[in-house]
ZATI-36476 format. One record per residue (C-alpha): residue number from 1; residue in one letter; x, y, z. Coordinates in nm, 4 decimals. Each point is the difference from the previous one (the first is absolute). Example, Ala and Ser with C-alpha at 12.3 -4.5 7.8 and 13.67 -1.06 7.14 Angstrom:
REM residues 2
1 A 1.2300 -0.4500 0.7800
2 S 0.1370 0.3440 -0.0660
REM end
This chain:
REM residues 240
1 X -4.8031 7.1898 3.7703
2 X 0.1941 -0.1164 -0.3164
3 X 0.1527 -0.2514 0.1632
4 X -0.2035 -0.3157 -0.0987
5 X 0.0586 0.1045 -0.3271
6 X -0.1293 0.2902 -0.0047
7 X 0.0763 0.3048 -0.2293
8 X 0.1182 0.3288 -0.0035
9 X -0.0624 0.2808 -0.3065
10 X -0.0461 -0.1681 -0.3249
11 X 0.2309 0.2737 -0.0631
12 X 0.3093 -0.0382 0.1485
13 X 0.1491 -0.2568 -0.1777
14 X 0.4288 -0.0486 0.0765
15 X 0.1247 0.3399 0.1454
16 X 0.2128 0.1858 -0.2330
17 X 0.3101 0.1374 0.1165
18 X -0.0224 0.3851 0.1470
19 X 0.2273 0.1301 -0.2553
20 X -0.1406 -0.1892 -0.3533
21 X -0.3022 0.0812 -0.0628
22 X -0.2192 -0.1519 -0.2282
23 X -0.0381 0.0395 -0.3522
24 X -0.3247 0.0478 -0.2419
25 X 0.0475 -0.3698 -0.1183
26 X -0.0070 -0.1101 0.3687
27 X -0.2762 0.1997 0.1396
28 X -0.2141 -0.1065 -0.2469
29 X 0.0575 -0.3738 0.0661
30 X -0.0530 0.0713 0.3966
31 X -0.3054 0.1835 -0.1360
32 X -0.1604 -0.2651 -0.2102
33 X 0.1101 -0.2843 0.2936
34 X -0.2051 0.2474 0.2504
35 X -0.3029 -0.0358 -0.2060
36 X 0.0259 -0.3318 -0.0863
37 X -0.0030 -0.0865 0.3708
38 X -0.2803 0.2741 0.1108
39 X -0.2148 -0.1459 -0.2505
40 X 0.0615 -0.3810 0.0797
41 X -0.0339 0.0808 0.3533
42 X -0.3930 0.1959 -0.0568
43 X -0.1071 -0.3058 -0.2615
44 X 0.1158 -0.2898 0.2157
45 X -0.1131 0.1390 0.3315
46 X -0.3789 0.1553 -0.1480
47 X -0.0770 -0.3647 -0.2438
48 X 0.2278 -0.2558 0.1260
49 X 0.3426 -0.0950 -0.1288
50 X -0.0848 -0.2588 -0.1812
51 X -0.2526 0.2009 -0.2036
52 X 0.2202 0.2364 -0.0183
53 X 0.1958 -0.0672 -0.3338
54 X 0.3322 0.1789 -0.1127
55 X -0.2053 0.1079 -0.3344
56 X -0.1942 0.2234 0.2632
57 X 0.2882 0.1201 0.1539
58 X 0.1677 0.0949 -0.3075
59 X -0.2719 0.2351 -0.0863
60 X -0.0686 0.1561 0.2748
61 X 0.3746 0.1204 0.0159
62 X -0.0452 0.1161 -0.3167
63 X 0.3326 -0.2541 -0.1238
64 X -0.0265 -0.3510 -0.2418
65 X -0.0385 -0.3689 0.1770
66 X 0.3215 -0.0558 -0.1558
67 X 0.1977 0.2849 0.2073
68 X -0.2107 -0.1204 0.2915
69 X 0.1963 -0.3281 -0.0397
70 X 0.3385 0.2156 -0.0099
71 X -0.0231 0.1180 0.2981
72 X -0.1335 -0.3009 0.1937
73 X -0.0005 -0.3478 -0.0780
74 X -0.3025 -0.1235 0.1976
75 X -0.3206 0.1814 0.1212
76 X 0.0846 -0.0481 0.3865
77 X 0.2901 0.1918 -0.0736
78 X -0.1870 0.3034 -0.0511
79 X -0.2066 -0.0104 0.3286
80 X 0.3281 -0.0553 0.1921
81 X 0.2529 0.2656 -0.2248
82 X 0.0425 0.2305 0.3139
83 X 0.1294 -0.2522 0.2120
84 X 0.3518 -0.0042 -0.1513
85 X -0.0311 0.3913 0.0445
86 X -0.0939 -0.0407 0.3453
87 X 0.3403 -0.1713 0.1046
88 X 0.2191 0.2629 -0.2043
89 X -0.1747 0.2498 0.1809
90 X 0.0221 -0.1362 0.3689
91 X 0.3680 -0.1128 -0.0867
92 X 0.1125 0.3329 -0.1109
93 X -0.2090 0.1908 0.3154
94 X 0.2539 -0.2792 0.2073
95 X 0.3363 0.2140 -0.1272
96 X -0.1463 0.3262 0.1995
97 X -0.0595 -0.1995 0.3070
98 X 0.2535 0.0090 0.2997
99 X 0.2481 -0.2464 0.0482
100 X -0.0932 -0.0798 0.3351
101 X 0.0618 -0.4096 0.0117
102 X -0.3540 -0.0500 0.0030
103 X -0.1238 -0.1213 -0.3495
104 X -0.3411 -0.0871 0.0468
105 X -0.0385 0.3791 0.1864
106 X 0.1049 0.1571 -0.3171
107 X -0.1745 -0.2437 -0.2619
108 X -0.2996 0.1248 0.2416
109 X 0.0915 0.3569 -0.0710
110 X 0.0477 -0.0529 -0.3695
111 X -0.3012 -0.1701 -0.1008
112 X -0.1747 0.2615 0.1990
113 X 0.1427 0.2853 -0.1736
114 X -0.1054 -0.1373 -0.3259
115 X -0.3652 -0.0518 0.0891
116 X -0.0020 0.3379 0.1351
117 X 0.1845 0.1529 -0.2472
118 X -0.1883 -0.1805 -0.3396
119 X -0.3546 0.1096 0.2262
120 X 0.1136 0.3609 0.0025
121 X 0.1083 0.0095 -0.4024
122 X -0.2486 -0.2365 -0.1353
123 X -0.2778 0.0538 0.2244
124 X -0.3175 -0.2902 0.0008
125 X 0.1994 -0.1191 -0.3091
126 X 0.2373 -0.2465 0.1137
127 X -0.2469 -0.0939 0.3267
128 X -0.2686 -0.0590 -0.2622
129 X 0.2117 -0.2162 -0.2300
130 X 0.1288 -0.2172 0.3399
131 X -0.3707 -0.0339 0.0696
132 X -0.1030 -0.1190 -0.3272
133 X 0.3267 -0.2516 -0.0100
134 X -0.1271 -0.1486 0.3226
135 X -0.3346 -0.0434 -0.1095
136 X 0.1202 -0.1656 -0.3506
137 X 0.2264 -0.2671 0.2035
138 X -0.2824 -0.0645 0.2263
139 X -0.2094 -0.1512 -0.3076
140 X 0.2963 -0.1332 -0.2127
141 X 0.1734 -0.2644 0.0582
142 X 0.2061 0.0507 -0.2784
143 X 0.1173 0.3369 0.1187
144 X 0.0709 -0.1292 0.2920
145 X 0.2474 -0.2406 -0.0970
146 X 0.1654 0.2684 -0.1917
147 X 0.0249 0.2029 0.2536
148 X 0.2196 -0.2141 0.2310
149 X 0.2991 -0.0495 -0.2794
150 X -0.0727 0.3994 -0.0003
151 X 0.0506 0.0193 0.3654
152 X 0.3785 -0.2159 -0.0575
153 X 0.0723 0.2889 -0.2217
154 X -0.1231 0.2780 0.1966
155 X 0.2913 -0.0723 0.3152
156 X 0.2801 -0.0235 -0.2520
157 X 0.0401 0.3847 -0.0058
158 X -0.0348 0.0193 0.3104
159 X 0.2160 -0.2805 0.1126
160 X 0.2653 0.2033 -0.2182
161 X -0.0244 0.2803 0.2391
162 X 0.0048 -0.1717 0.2921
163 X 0.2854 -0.1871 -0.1055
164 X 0.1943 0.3305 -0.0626
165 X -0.0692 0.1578 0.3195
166 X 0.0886 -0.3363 0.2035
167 X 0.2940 -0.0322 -0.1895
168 X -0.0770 -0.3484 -0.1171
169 X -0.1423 -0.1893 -0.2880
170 X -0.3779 0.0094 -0.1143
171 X 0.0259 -0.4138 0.0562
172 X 0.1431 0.0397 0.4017
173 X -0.2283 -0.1375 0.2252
174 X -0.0684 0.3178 0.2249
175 X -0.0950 0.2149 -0.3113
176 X -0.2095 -0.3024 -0.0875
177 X -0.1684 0.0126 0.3521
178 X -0.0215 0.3311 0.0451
179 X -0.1934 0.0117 -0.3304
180 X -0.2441 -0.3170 0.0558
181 X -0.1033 0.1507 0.3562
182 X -0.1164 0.3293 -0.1602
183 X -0.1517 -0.1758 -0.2868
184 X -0.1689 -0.1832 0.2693
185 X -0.1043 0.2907 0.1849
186 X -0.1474 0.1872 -0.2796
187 X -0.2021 -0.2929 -0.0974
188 X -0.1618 -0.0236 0.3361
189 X -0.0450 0.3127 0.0225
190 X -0.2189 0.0563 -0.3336
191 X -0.2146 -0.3386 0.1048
192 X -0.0934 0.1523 0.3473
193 X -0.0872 0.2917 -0.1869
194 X -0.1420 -0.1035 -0.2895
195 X -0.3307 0.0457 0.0157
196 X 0.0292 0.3430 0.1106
197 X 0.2805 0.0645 -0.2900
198 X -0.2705 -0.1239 -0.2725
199 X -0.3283 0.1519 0.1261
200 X 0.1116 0.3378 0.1321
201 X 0.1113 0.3132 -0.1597
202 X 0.3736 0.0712 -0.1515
203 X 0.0225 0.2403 0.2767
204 X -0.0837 -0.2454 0.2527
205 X 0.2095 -0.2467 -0.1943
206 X 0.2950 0.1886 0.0990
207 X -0.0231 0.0289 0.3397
208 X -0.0457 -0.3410 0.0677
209 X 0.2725 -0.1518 -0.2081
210 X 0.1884 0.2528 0.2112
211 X -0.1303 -0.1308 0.3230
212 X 0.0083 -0.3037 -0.0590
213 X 0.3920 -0.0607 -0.1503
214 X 0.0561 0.2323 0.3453
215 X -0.1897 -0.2936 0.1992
216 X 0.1482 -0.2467 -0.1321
217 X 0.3340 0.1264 -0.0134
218 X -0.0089 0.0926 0.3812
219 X -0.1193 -0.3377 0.0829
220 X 0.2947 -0.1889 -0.1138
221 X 0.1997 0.2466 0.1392
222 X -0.1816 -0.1089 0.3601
223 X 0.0015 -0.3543 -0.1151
224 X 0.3675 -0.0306 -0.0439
225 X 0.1400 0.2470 0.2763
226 X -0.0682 -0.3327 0.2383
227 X 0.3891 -0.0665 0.0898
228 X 0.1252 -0.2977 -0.1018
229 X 0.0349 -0.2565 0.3165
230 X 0.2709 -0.2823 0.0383
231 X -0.2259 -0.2668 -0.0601
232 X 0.1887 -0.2980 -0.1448
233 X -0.0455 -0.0108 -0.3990
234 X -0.1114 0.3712 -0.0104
235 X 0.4148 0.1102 0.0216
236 X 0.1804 0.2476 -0.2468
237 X 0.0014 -0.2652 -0.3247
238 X 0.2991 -0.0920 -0.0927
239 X 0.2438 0.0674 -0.3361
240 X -0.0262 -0.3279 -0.1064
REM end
């Protein structure tokens, strides 16, 4: 799940640091974002997004058009606000994983963590808001198109970390591999299961994102343990 853009809590916007917590001022913004985006979310997905205007929005979250406006410039935004938070959140689960060589093993065990770990403190809440993003993008084509400049943003915190734990640059061309093969993987994953992800219960929403990033992980793990033969043109490449 949350992997073909795909969110996380509505919440959970960038992580604050352990040891500076918030202030009033700040909560209150994450606050009025929160609603803002639960509301969008429950208007667009129950009368259509295009019905949907930000007029409606703005009263239900109990705030003015005009601050609306502040906080996002266009009305797609607002369906797709948690997947920024999505990529902080895997990104920063990435620093507790083991340095072990094997990058896509711990972007596996990251993005796991945080689906388990935003089910357990948000309950149906974030599964519920993923399931009415999906549904949204599947009748809007306008979302959609959003949603893949959202997905460029999405693997640049994530990229970061990766960089920092290979010891390279967020532009080398392993990080950038190792990156586009679990974007890849993720969005395979959610289309096999995506029928089952929008028609079945947050509960059972869960358990098969989990099974079915687990499938797909362990089948390009059995897909590329094939050793490499010395057929001519399929040699180490050169530094050229």
């Amino acid at each position: 799940m949350l992997d073909s853009t795909t969110p996380i809590s509505a919440d959970r916007t960038t992580e604050p640091a352990a040891d500076a917590p918030l202030g009033l001022r700040e909560r209150k913004k994450l606050q009025t974002k929160a609603a803002i985006v639960t509301v969008g979310l429950d208007l667009c997905d129950s009368q259509g997004f295009d019905a949907t205007t930000v007029e409606q929005i703005a009263a239900g979250a109990d705030v003015s058009p005009r601050t609306v406006n502040r906080y996002f410039a266009l009305k797609e935004d607002i369906v797709l606000a948690p997947i920024d938070d999505f990529g902080v959140s895997v990104a920063v689960a990435l620093r507790s994983q083991p340095n072990t060589g094997n990058e896509l093993q711990a972007l596996c065990g990251a993005y796991l963590a945080v689906v388990q770990a935003e089910a357990d403190a948000d309950g149906i809440r974030f599964i519920r808001q993923f399931l009415q993003m999906q549904r949204i993008m599947r009748t809007s084509q306008s979302v959609n198109a959003r949603a893949l400049e959202y997905a460029e943003k999405k693997n640049v915190a994530v990229c970061t970390e990766l960089a920092q734990r290979m010891g390279t640059s967020p532009d080398d061309f392993t990080v950038k591999l190792v990156a586009g093969i679990w974007q890849m993987l993720c969005h395979l994953s959610v289309a096999d299961t995506e029928q089952a992800l929008l028609s079945g219960s947050p509960t059972v929403a869960v358990r098969v994102t989990r099974d079915a990033v687990l499938r797909a992980y362990h089948g390009l793990r059995q897909v590329c343990g094939a050793p490499v033969d010395d057929t001519p043109g399929f040699g180490t490449p050169s530094d050229e």
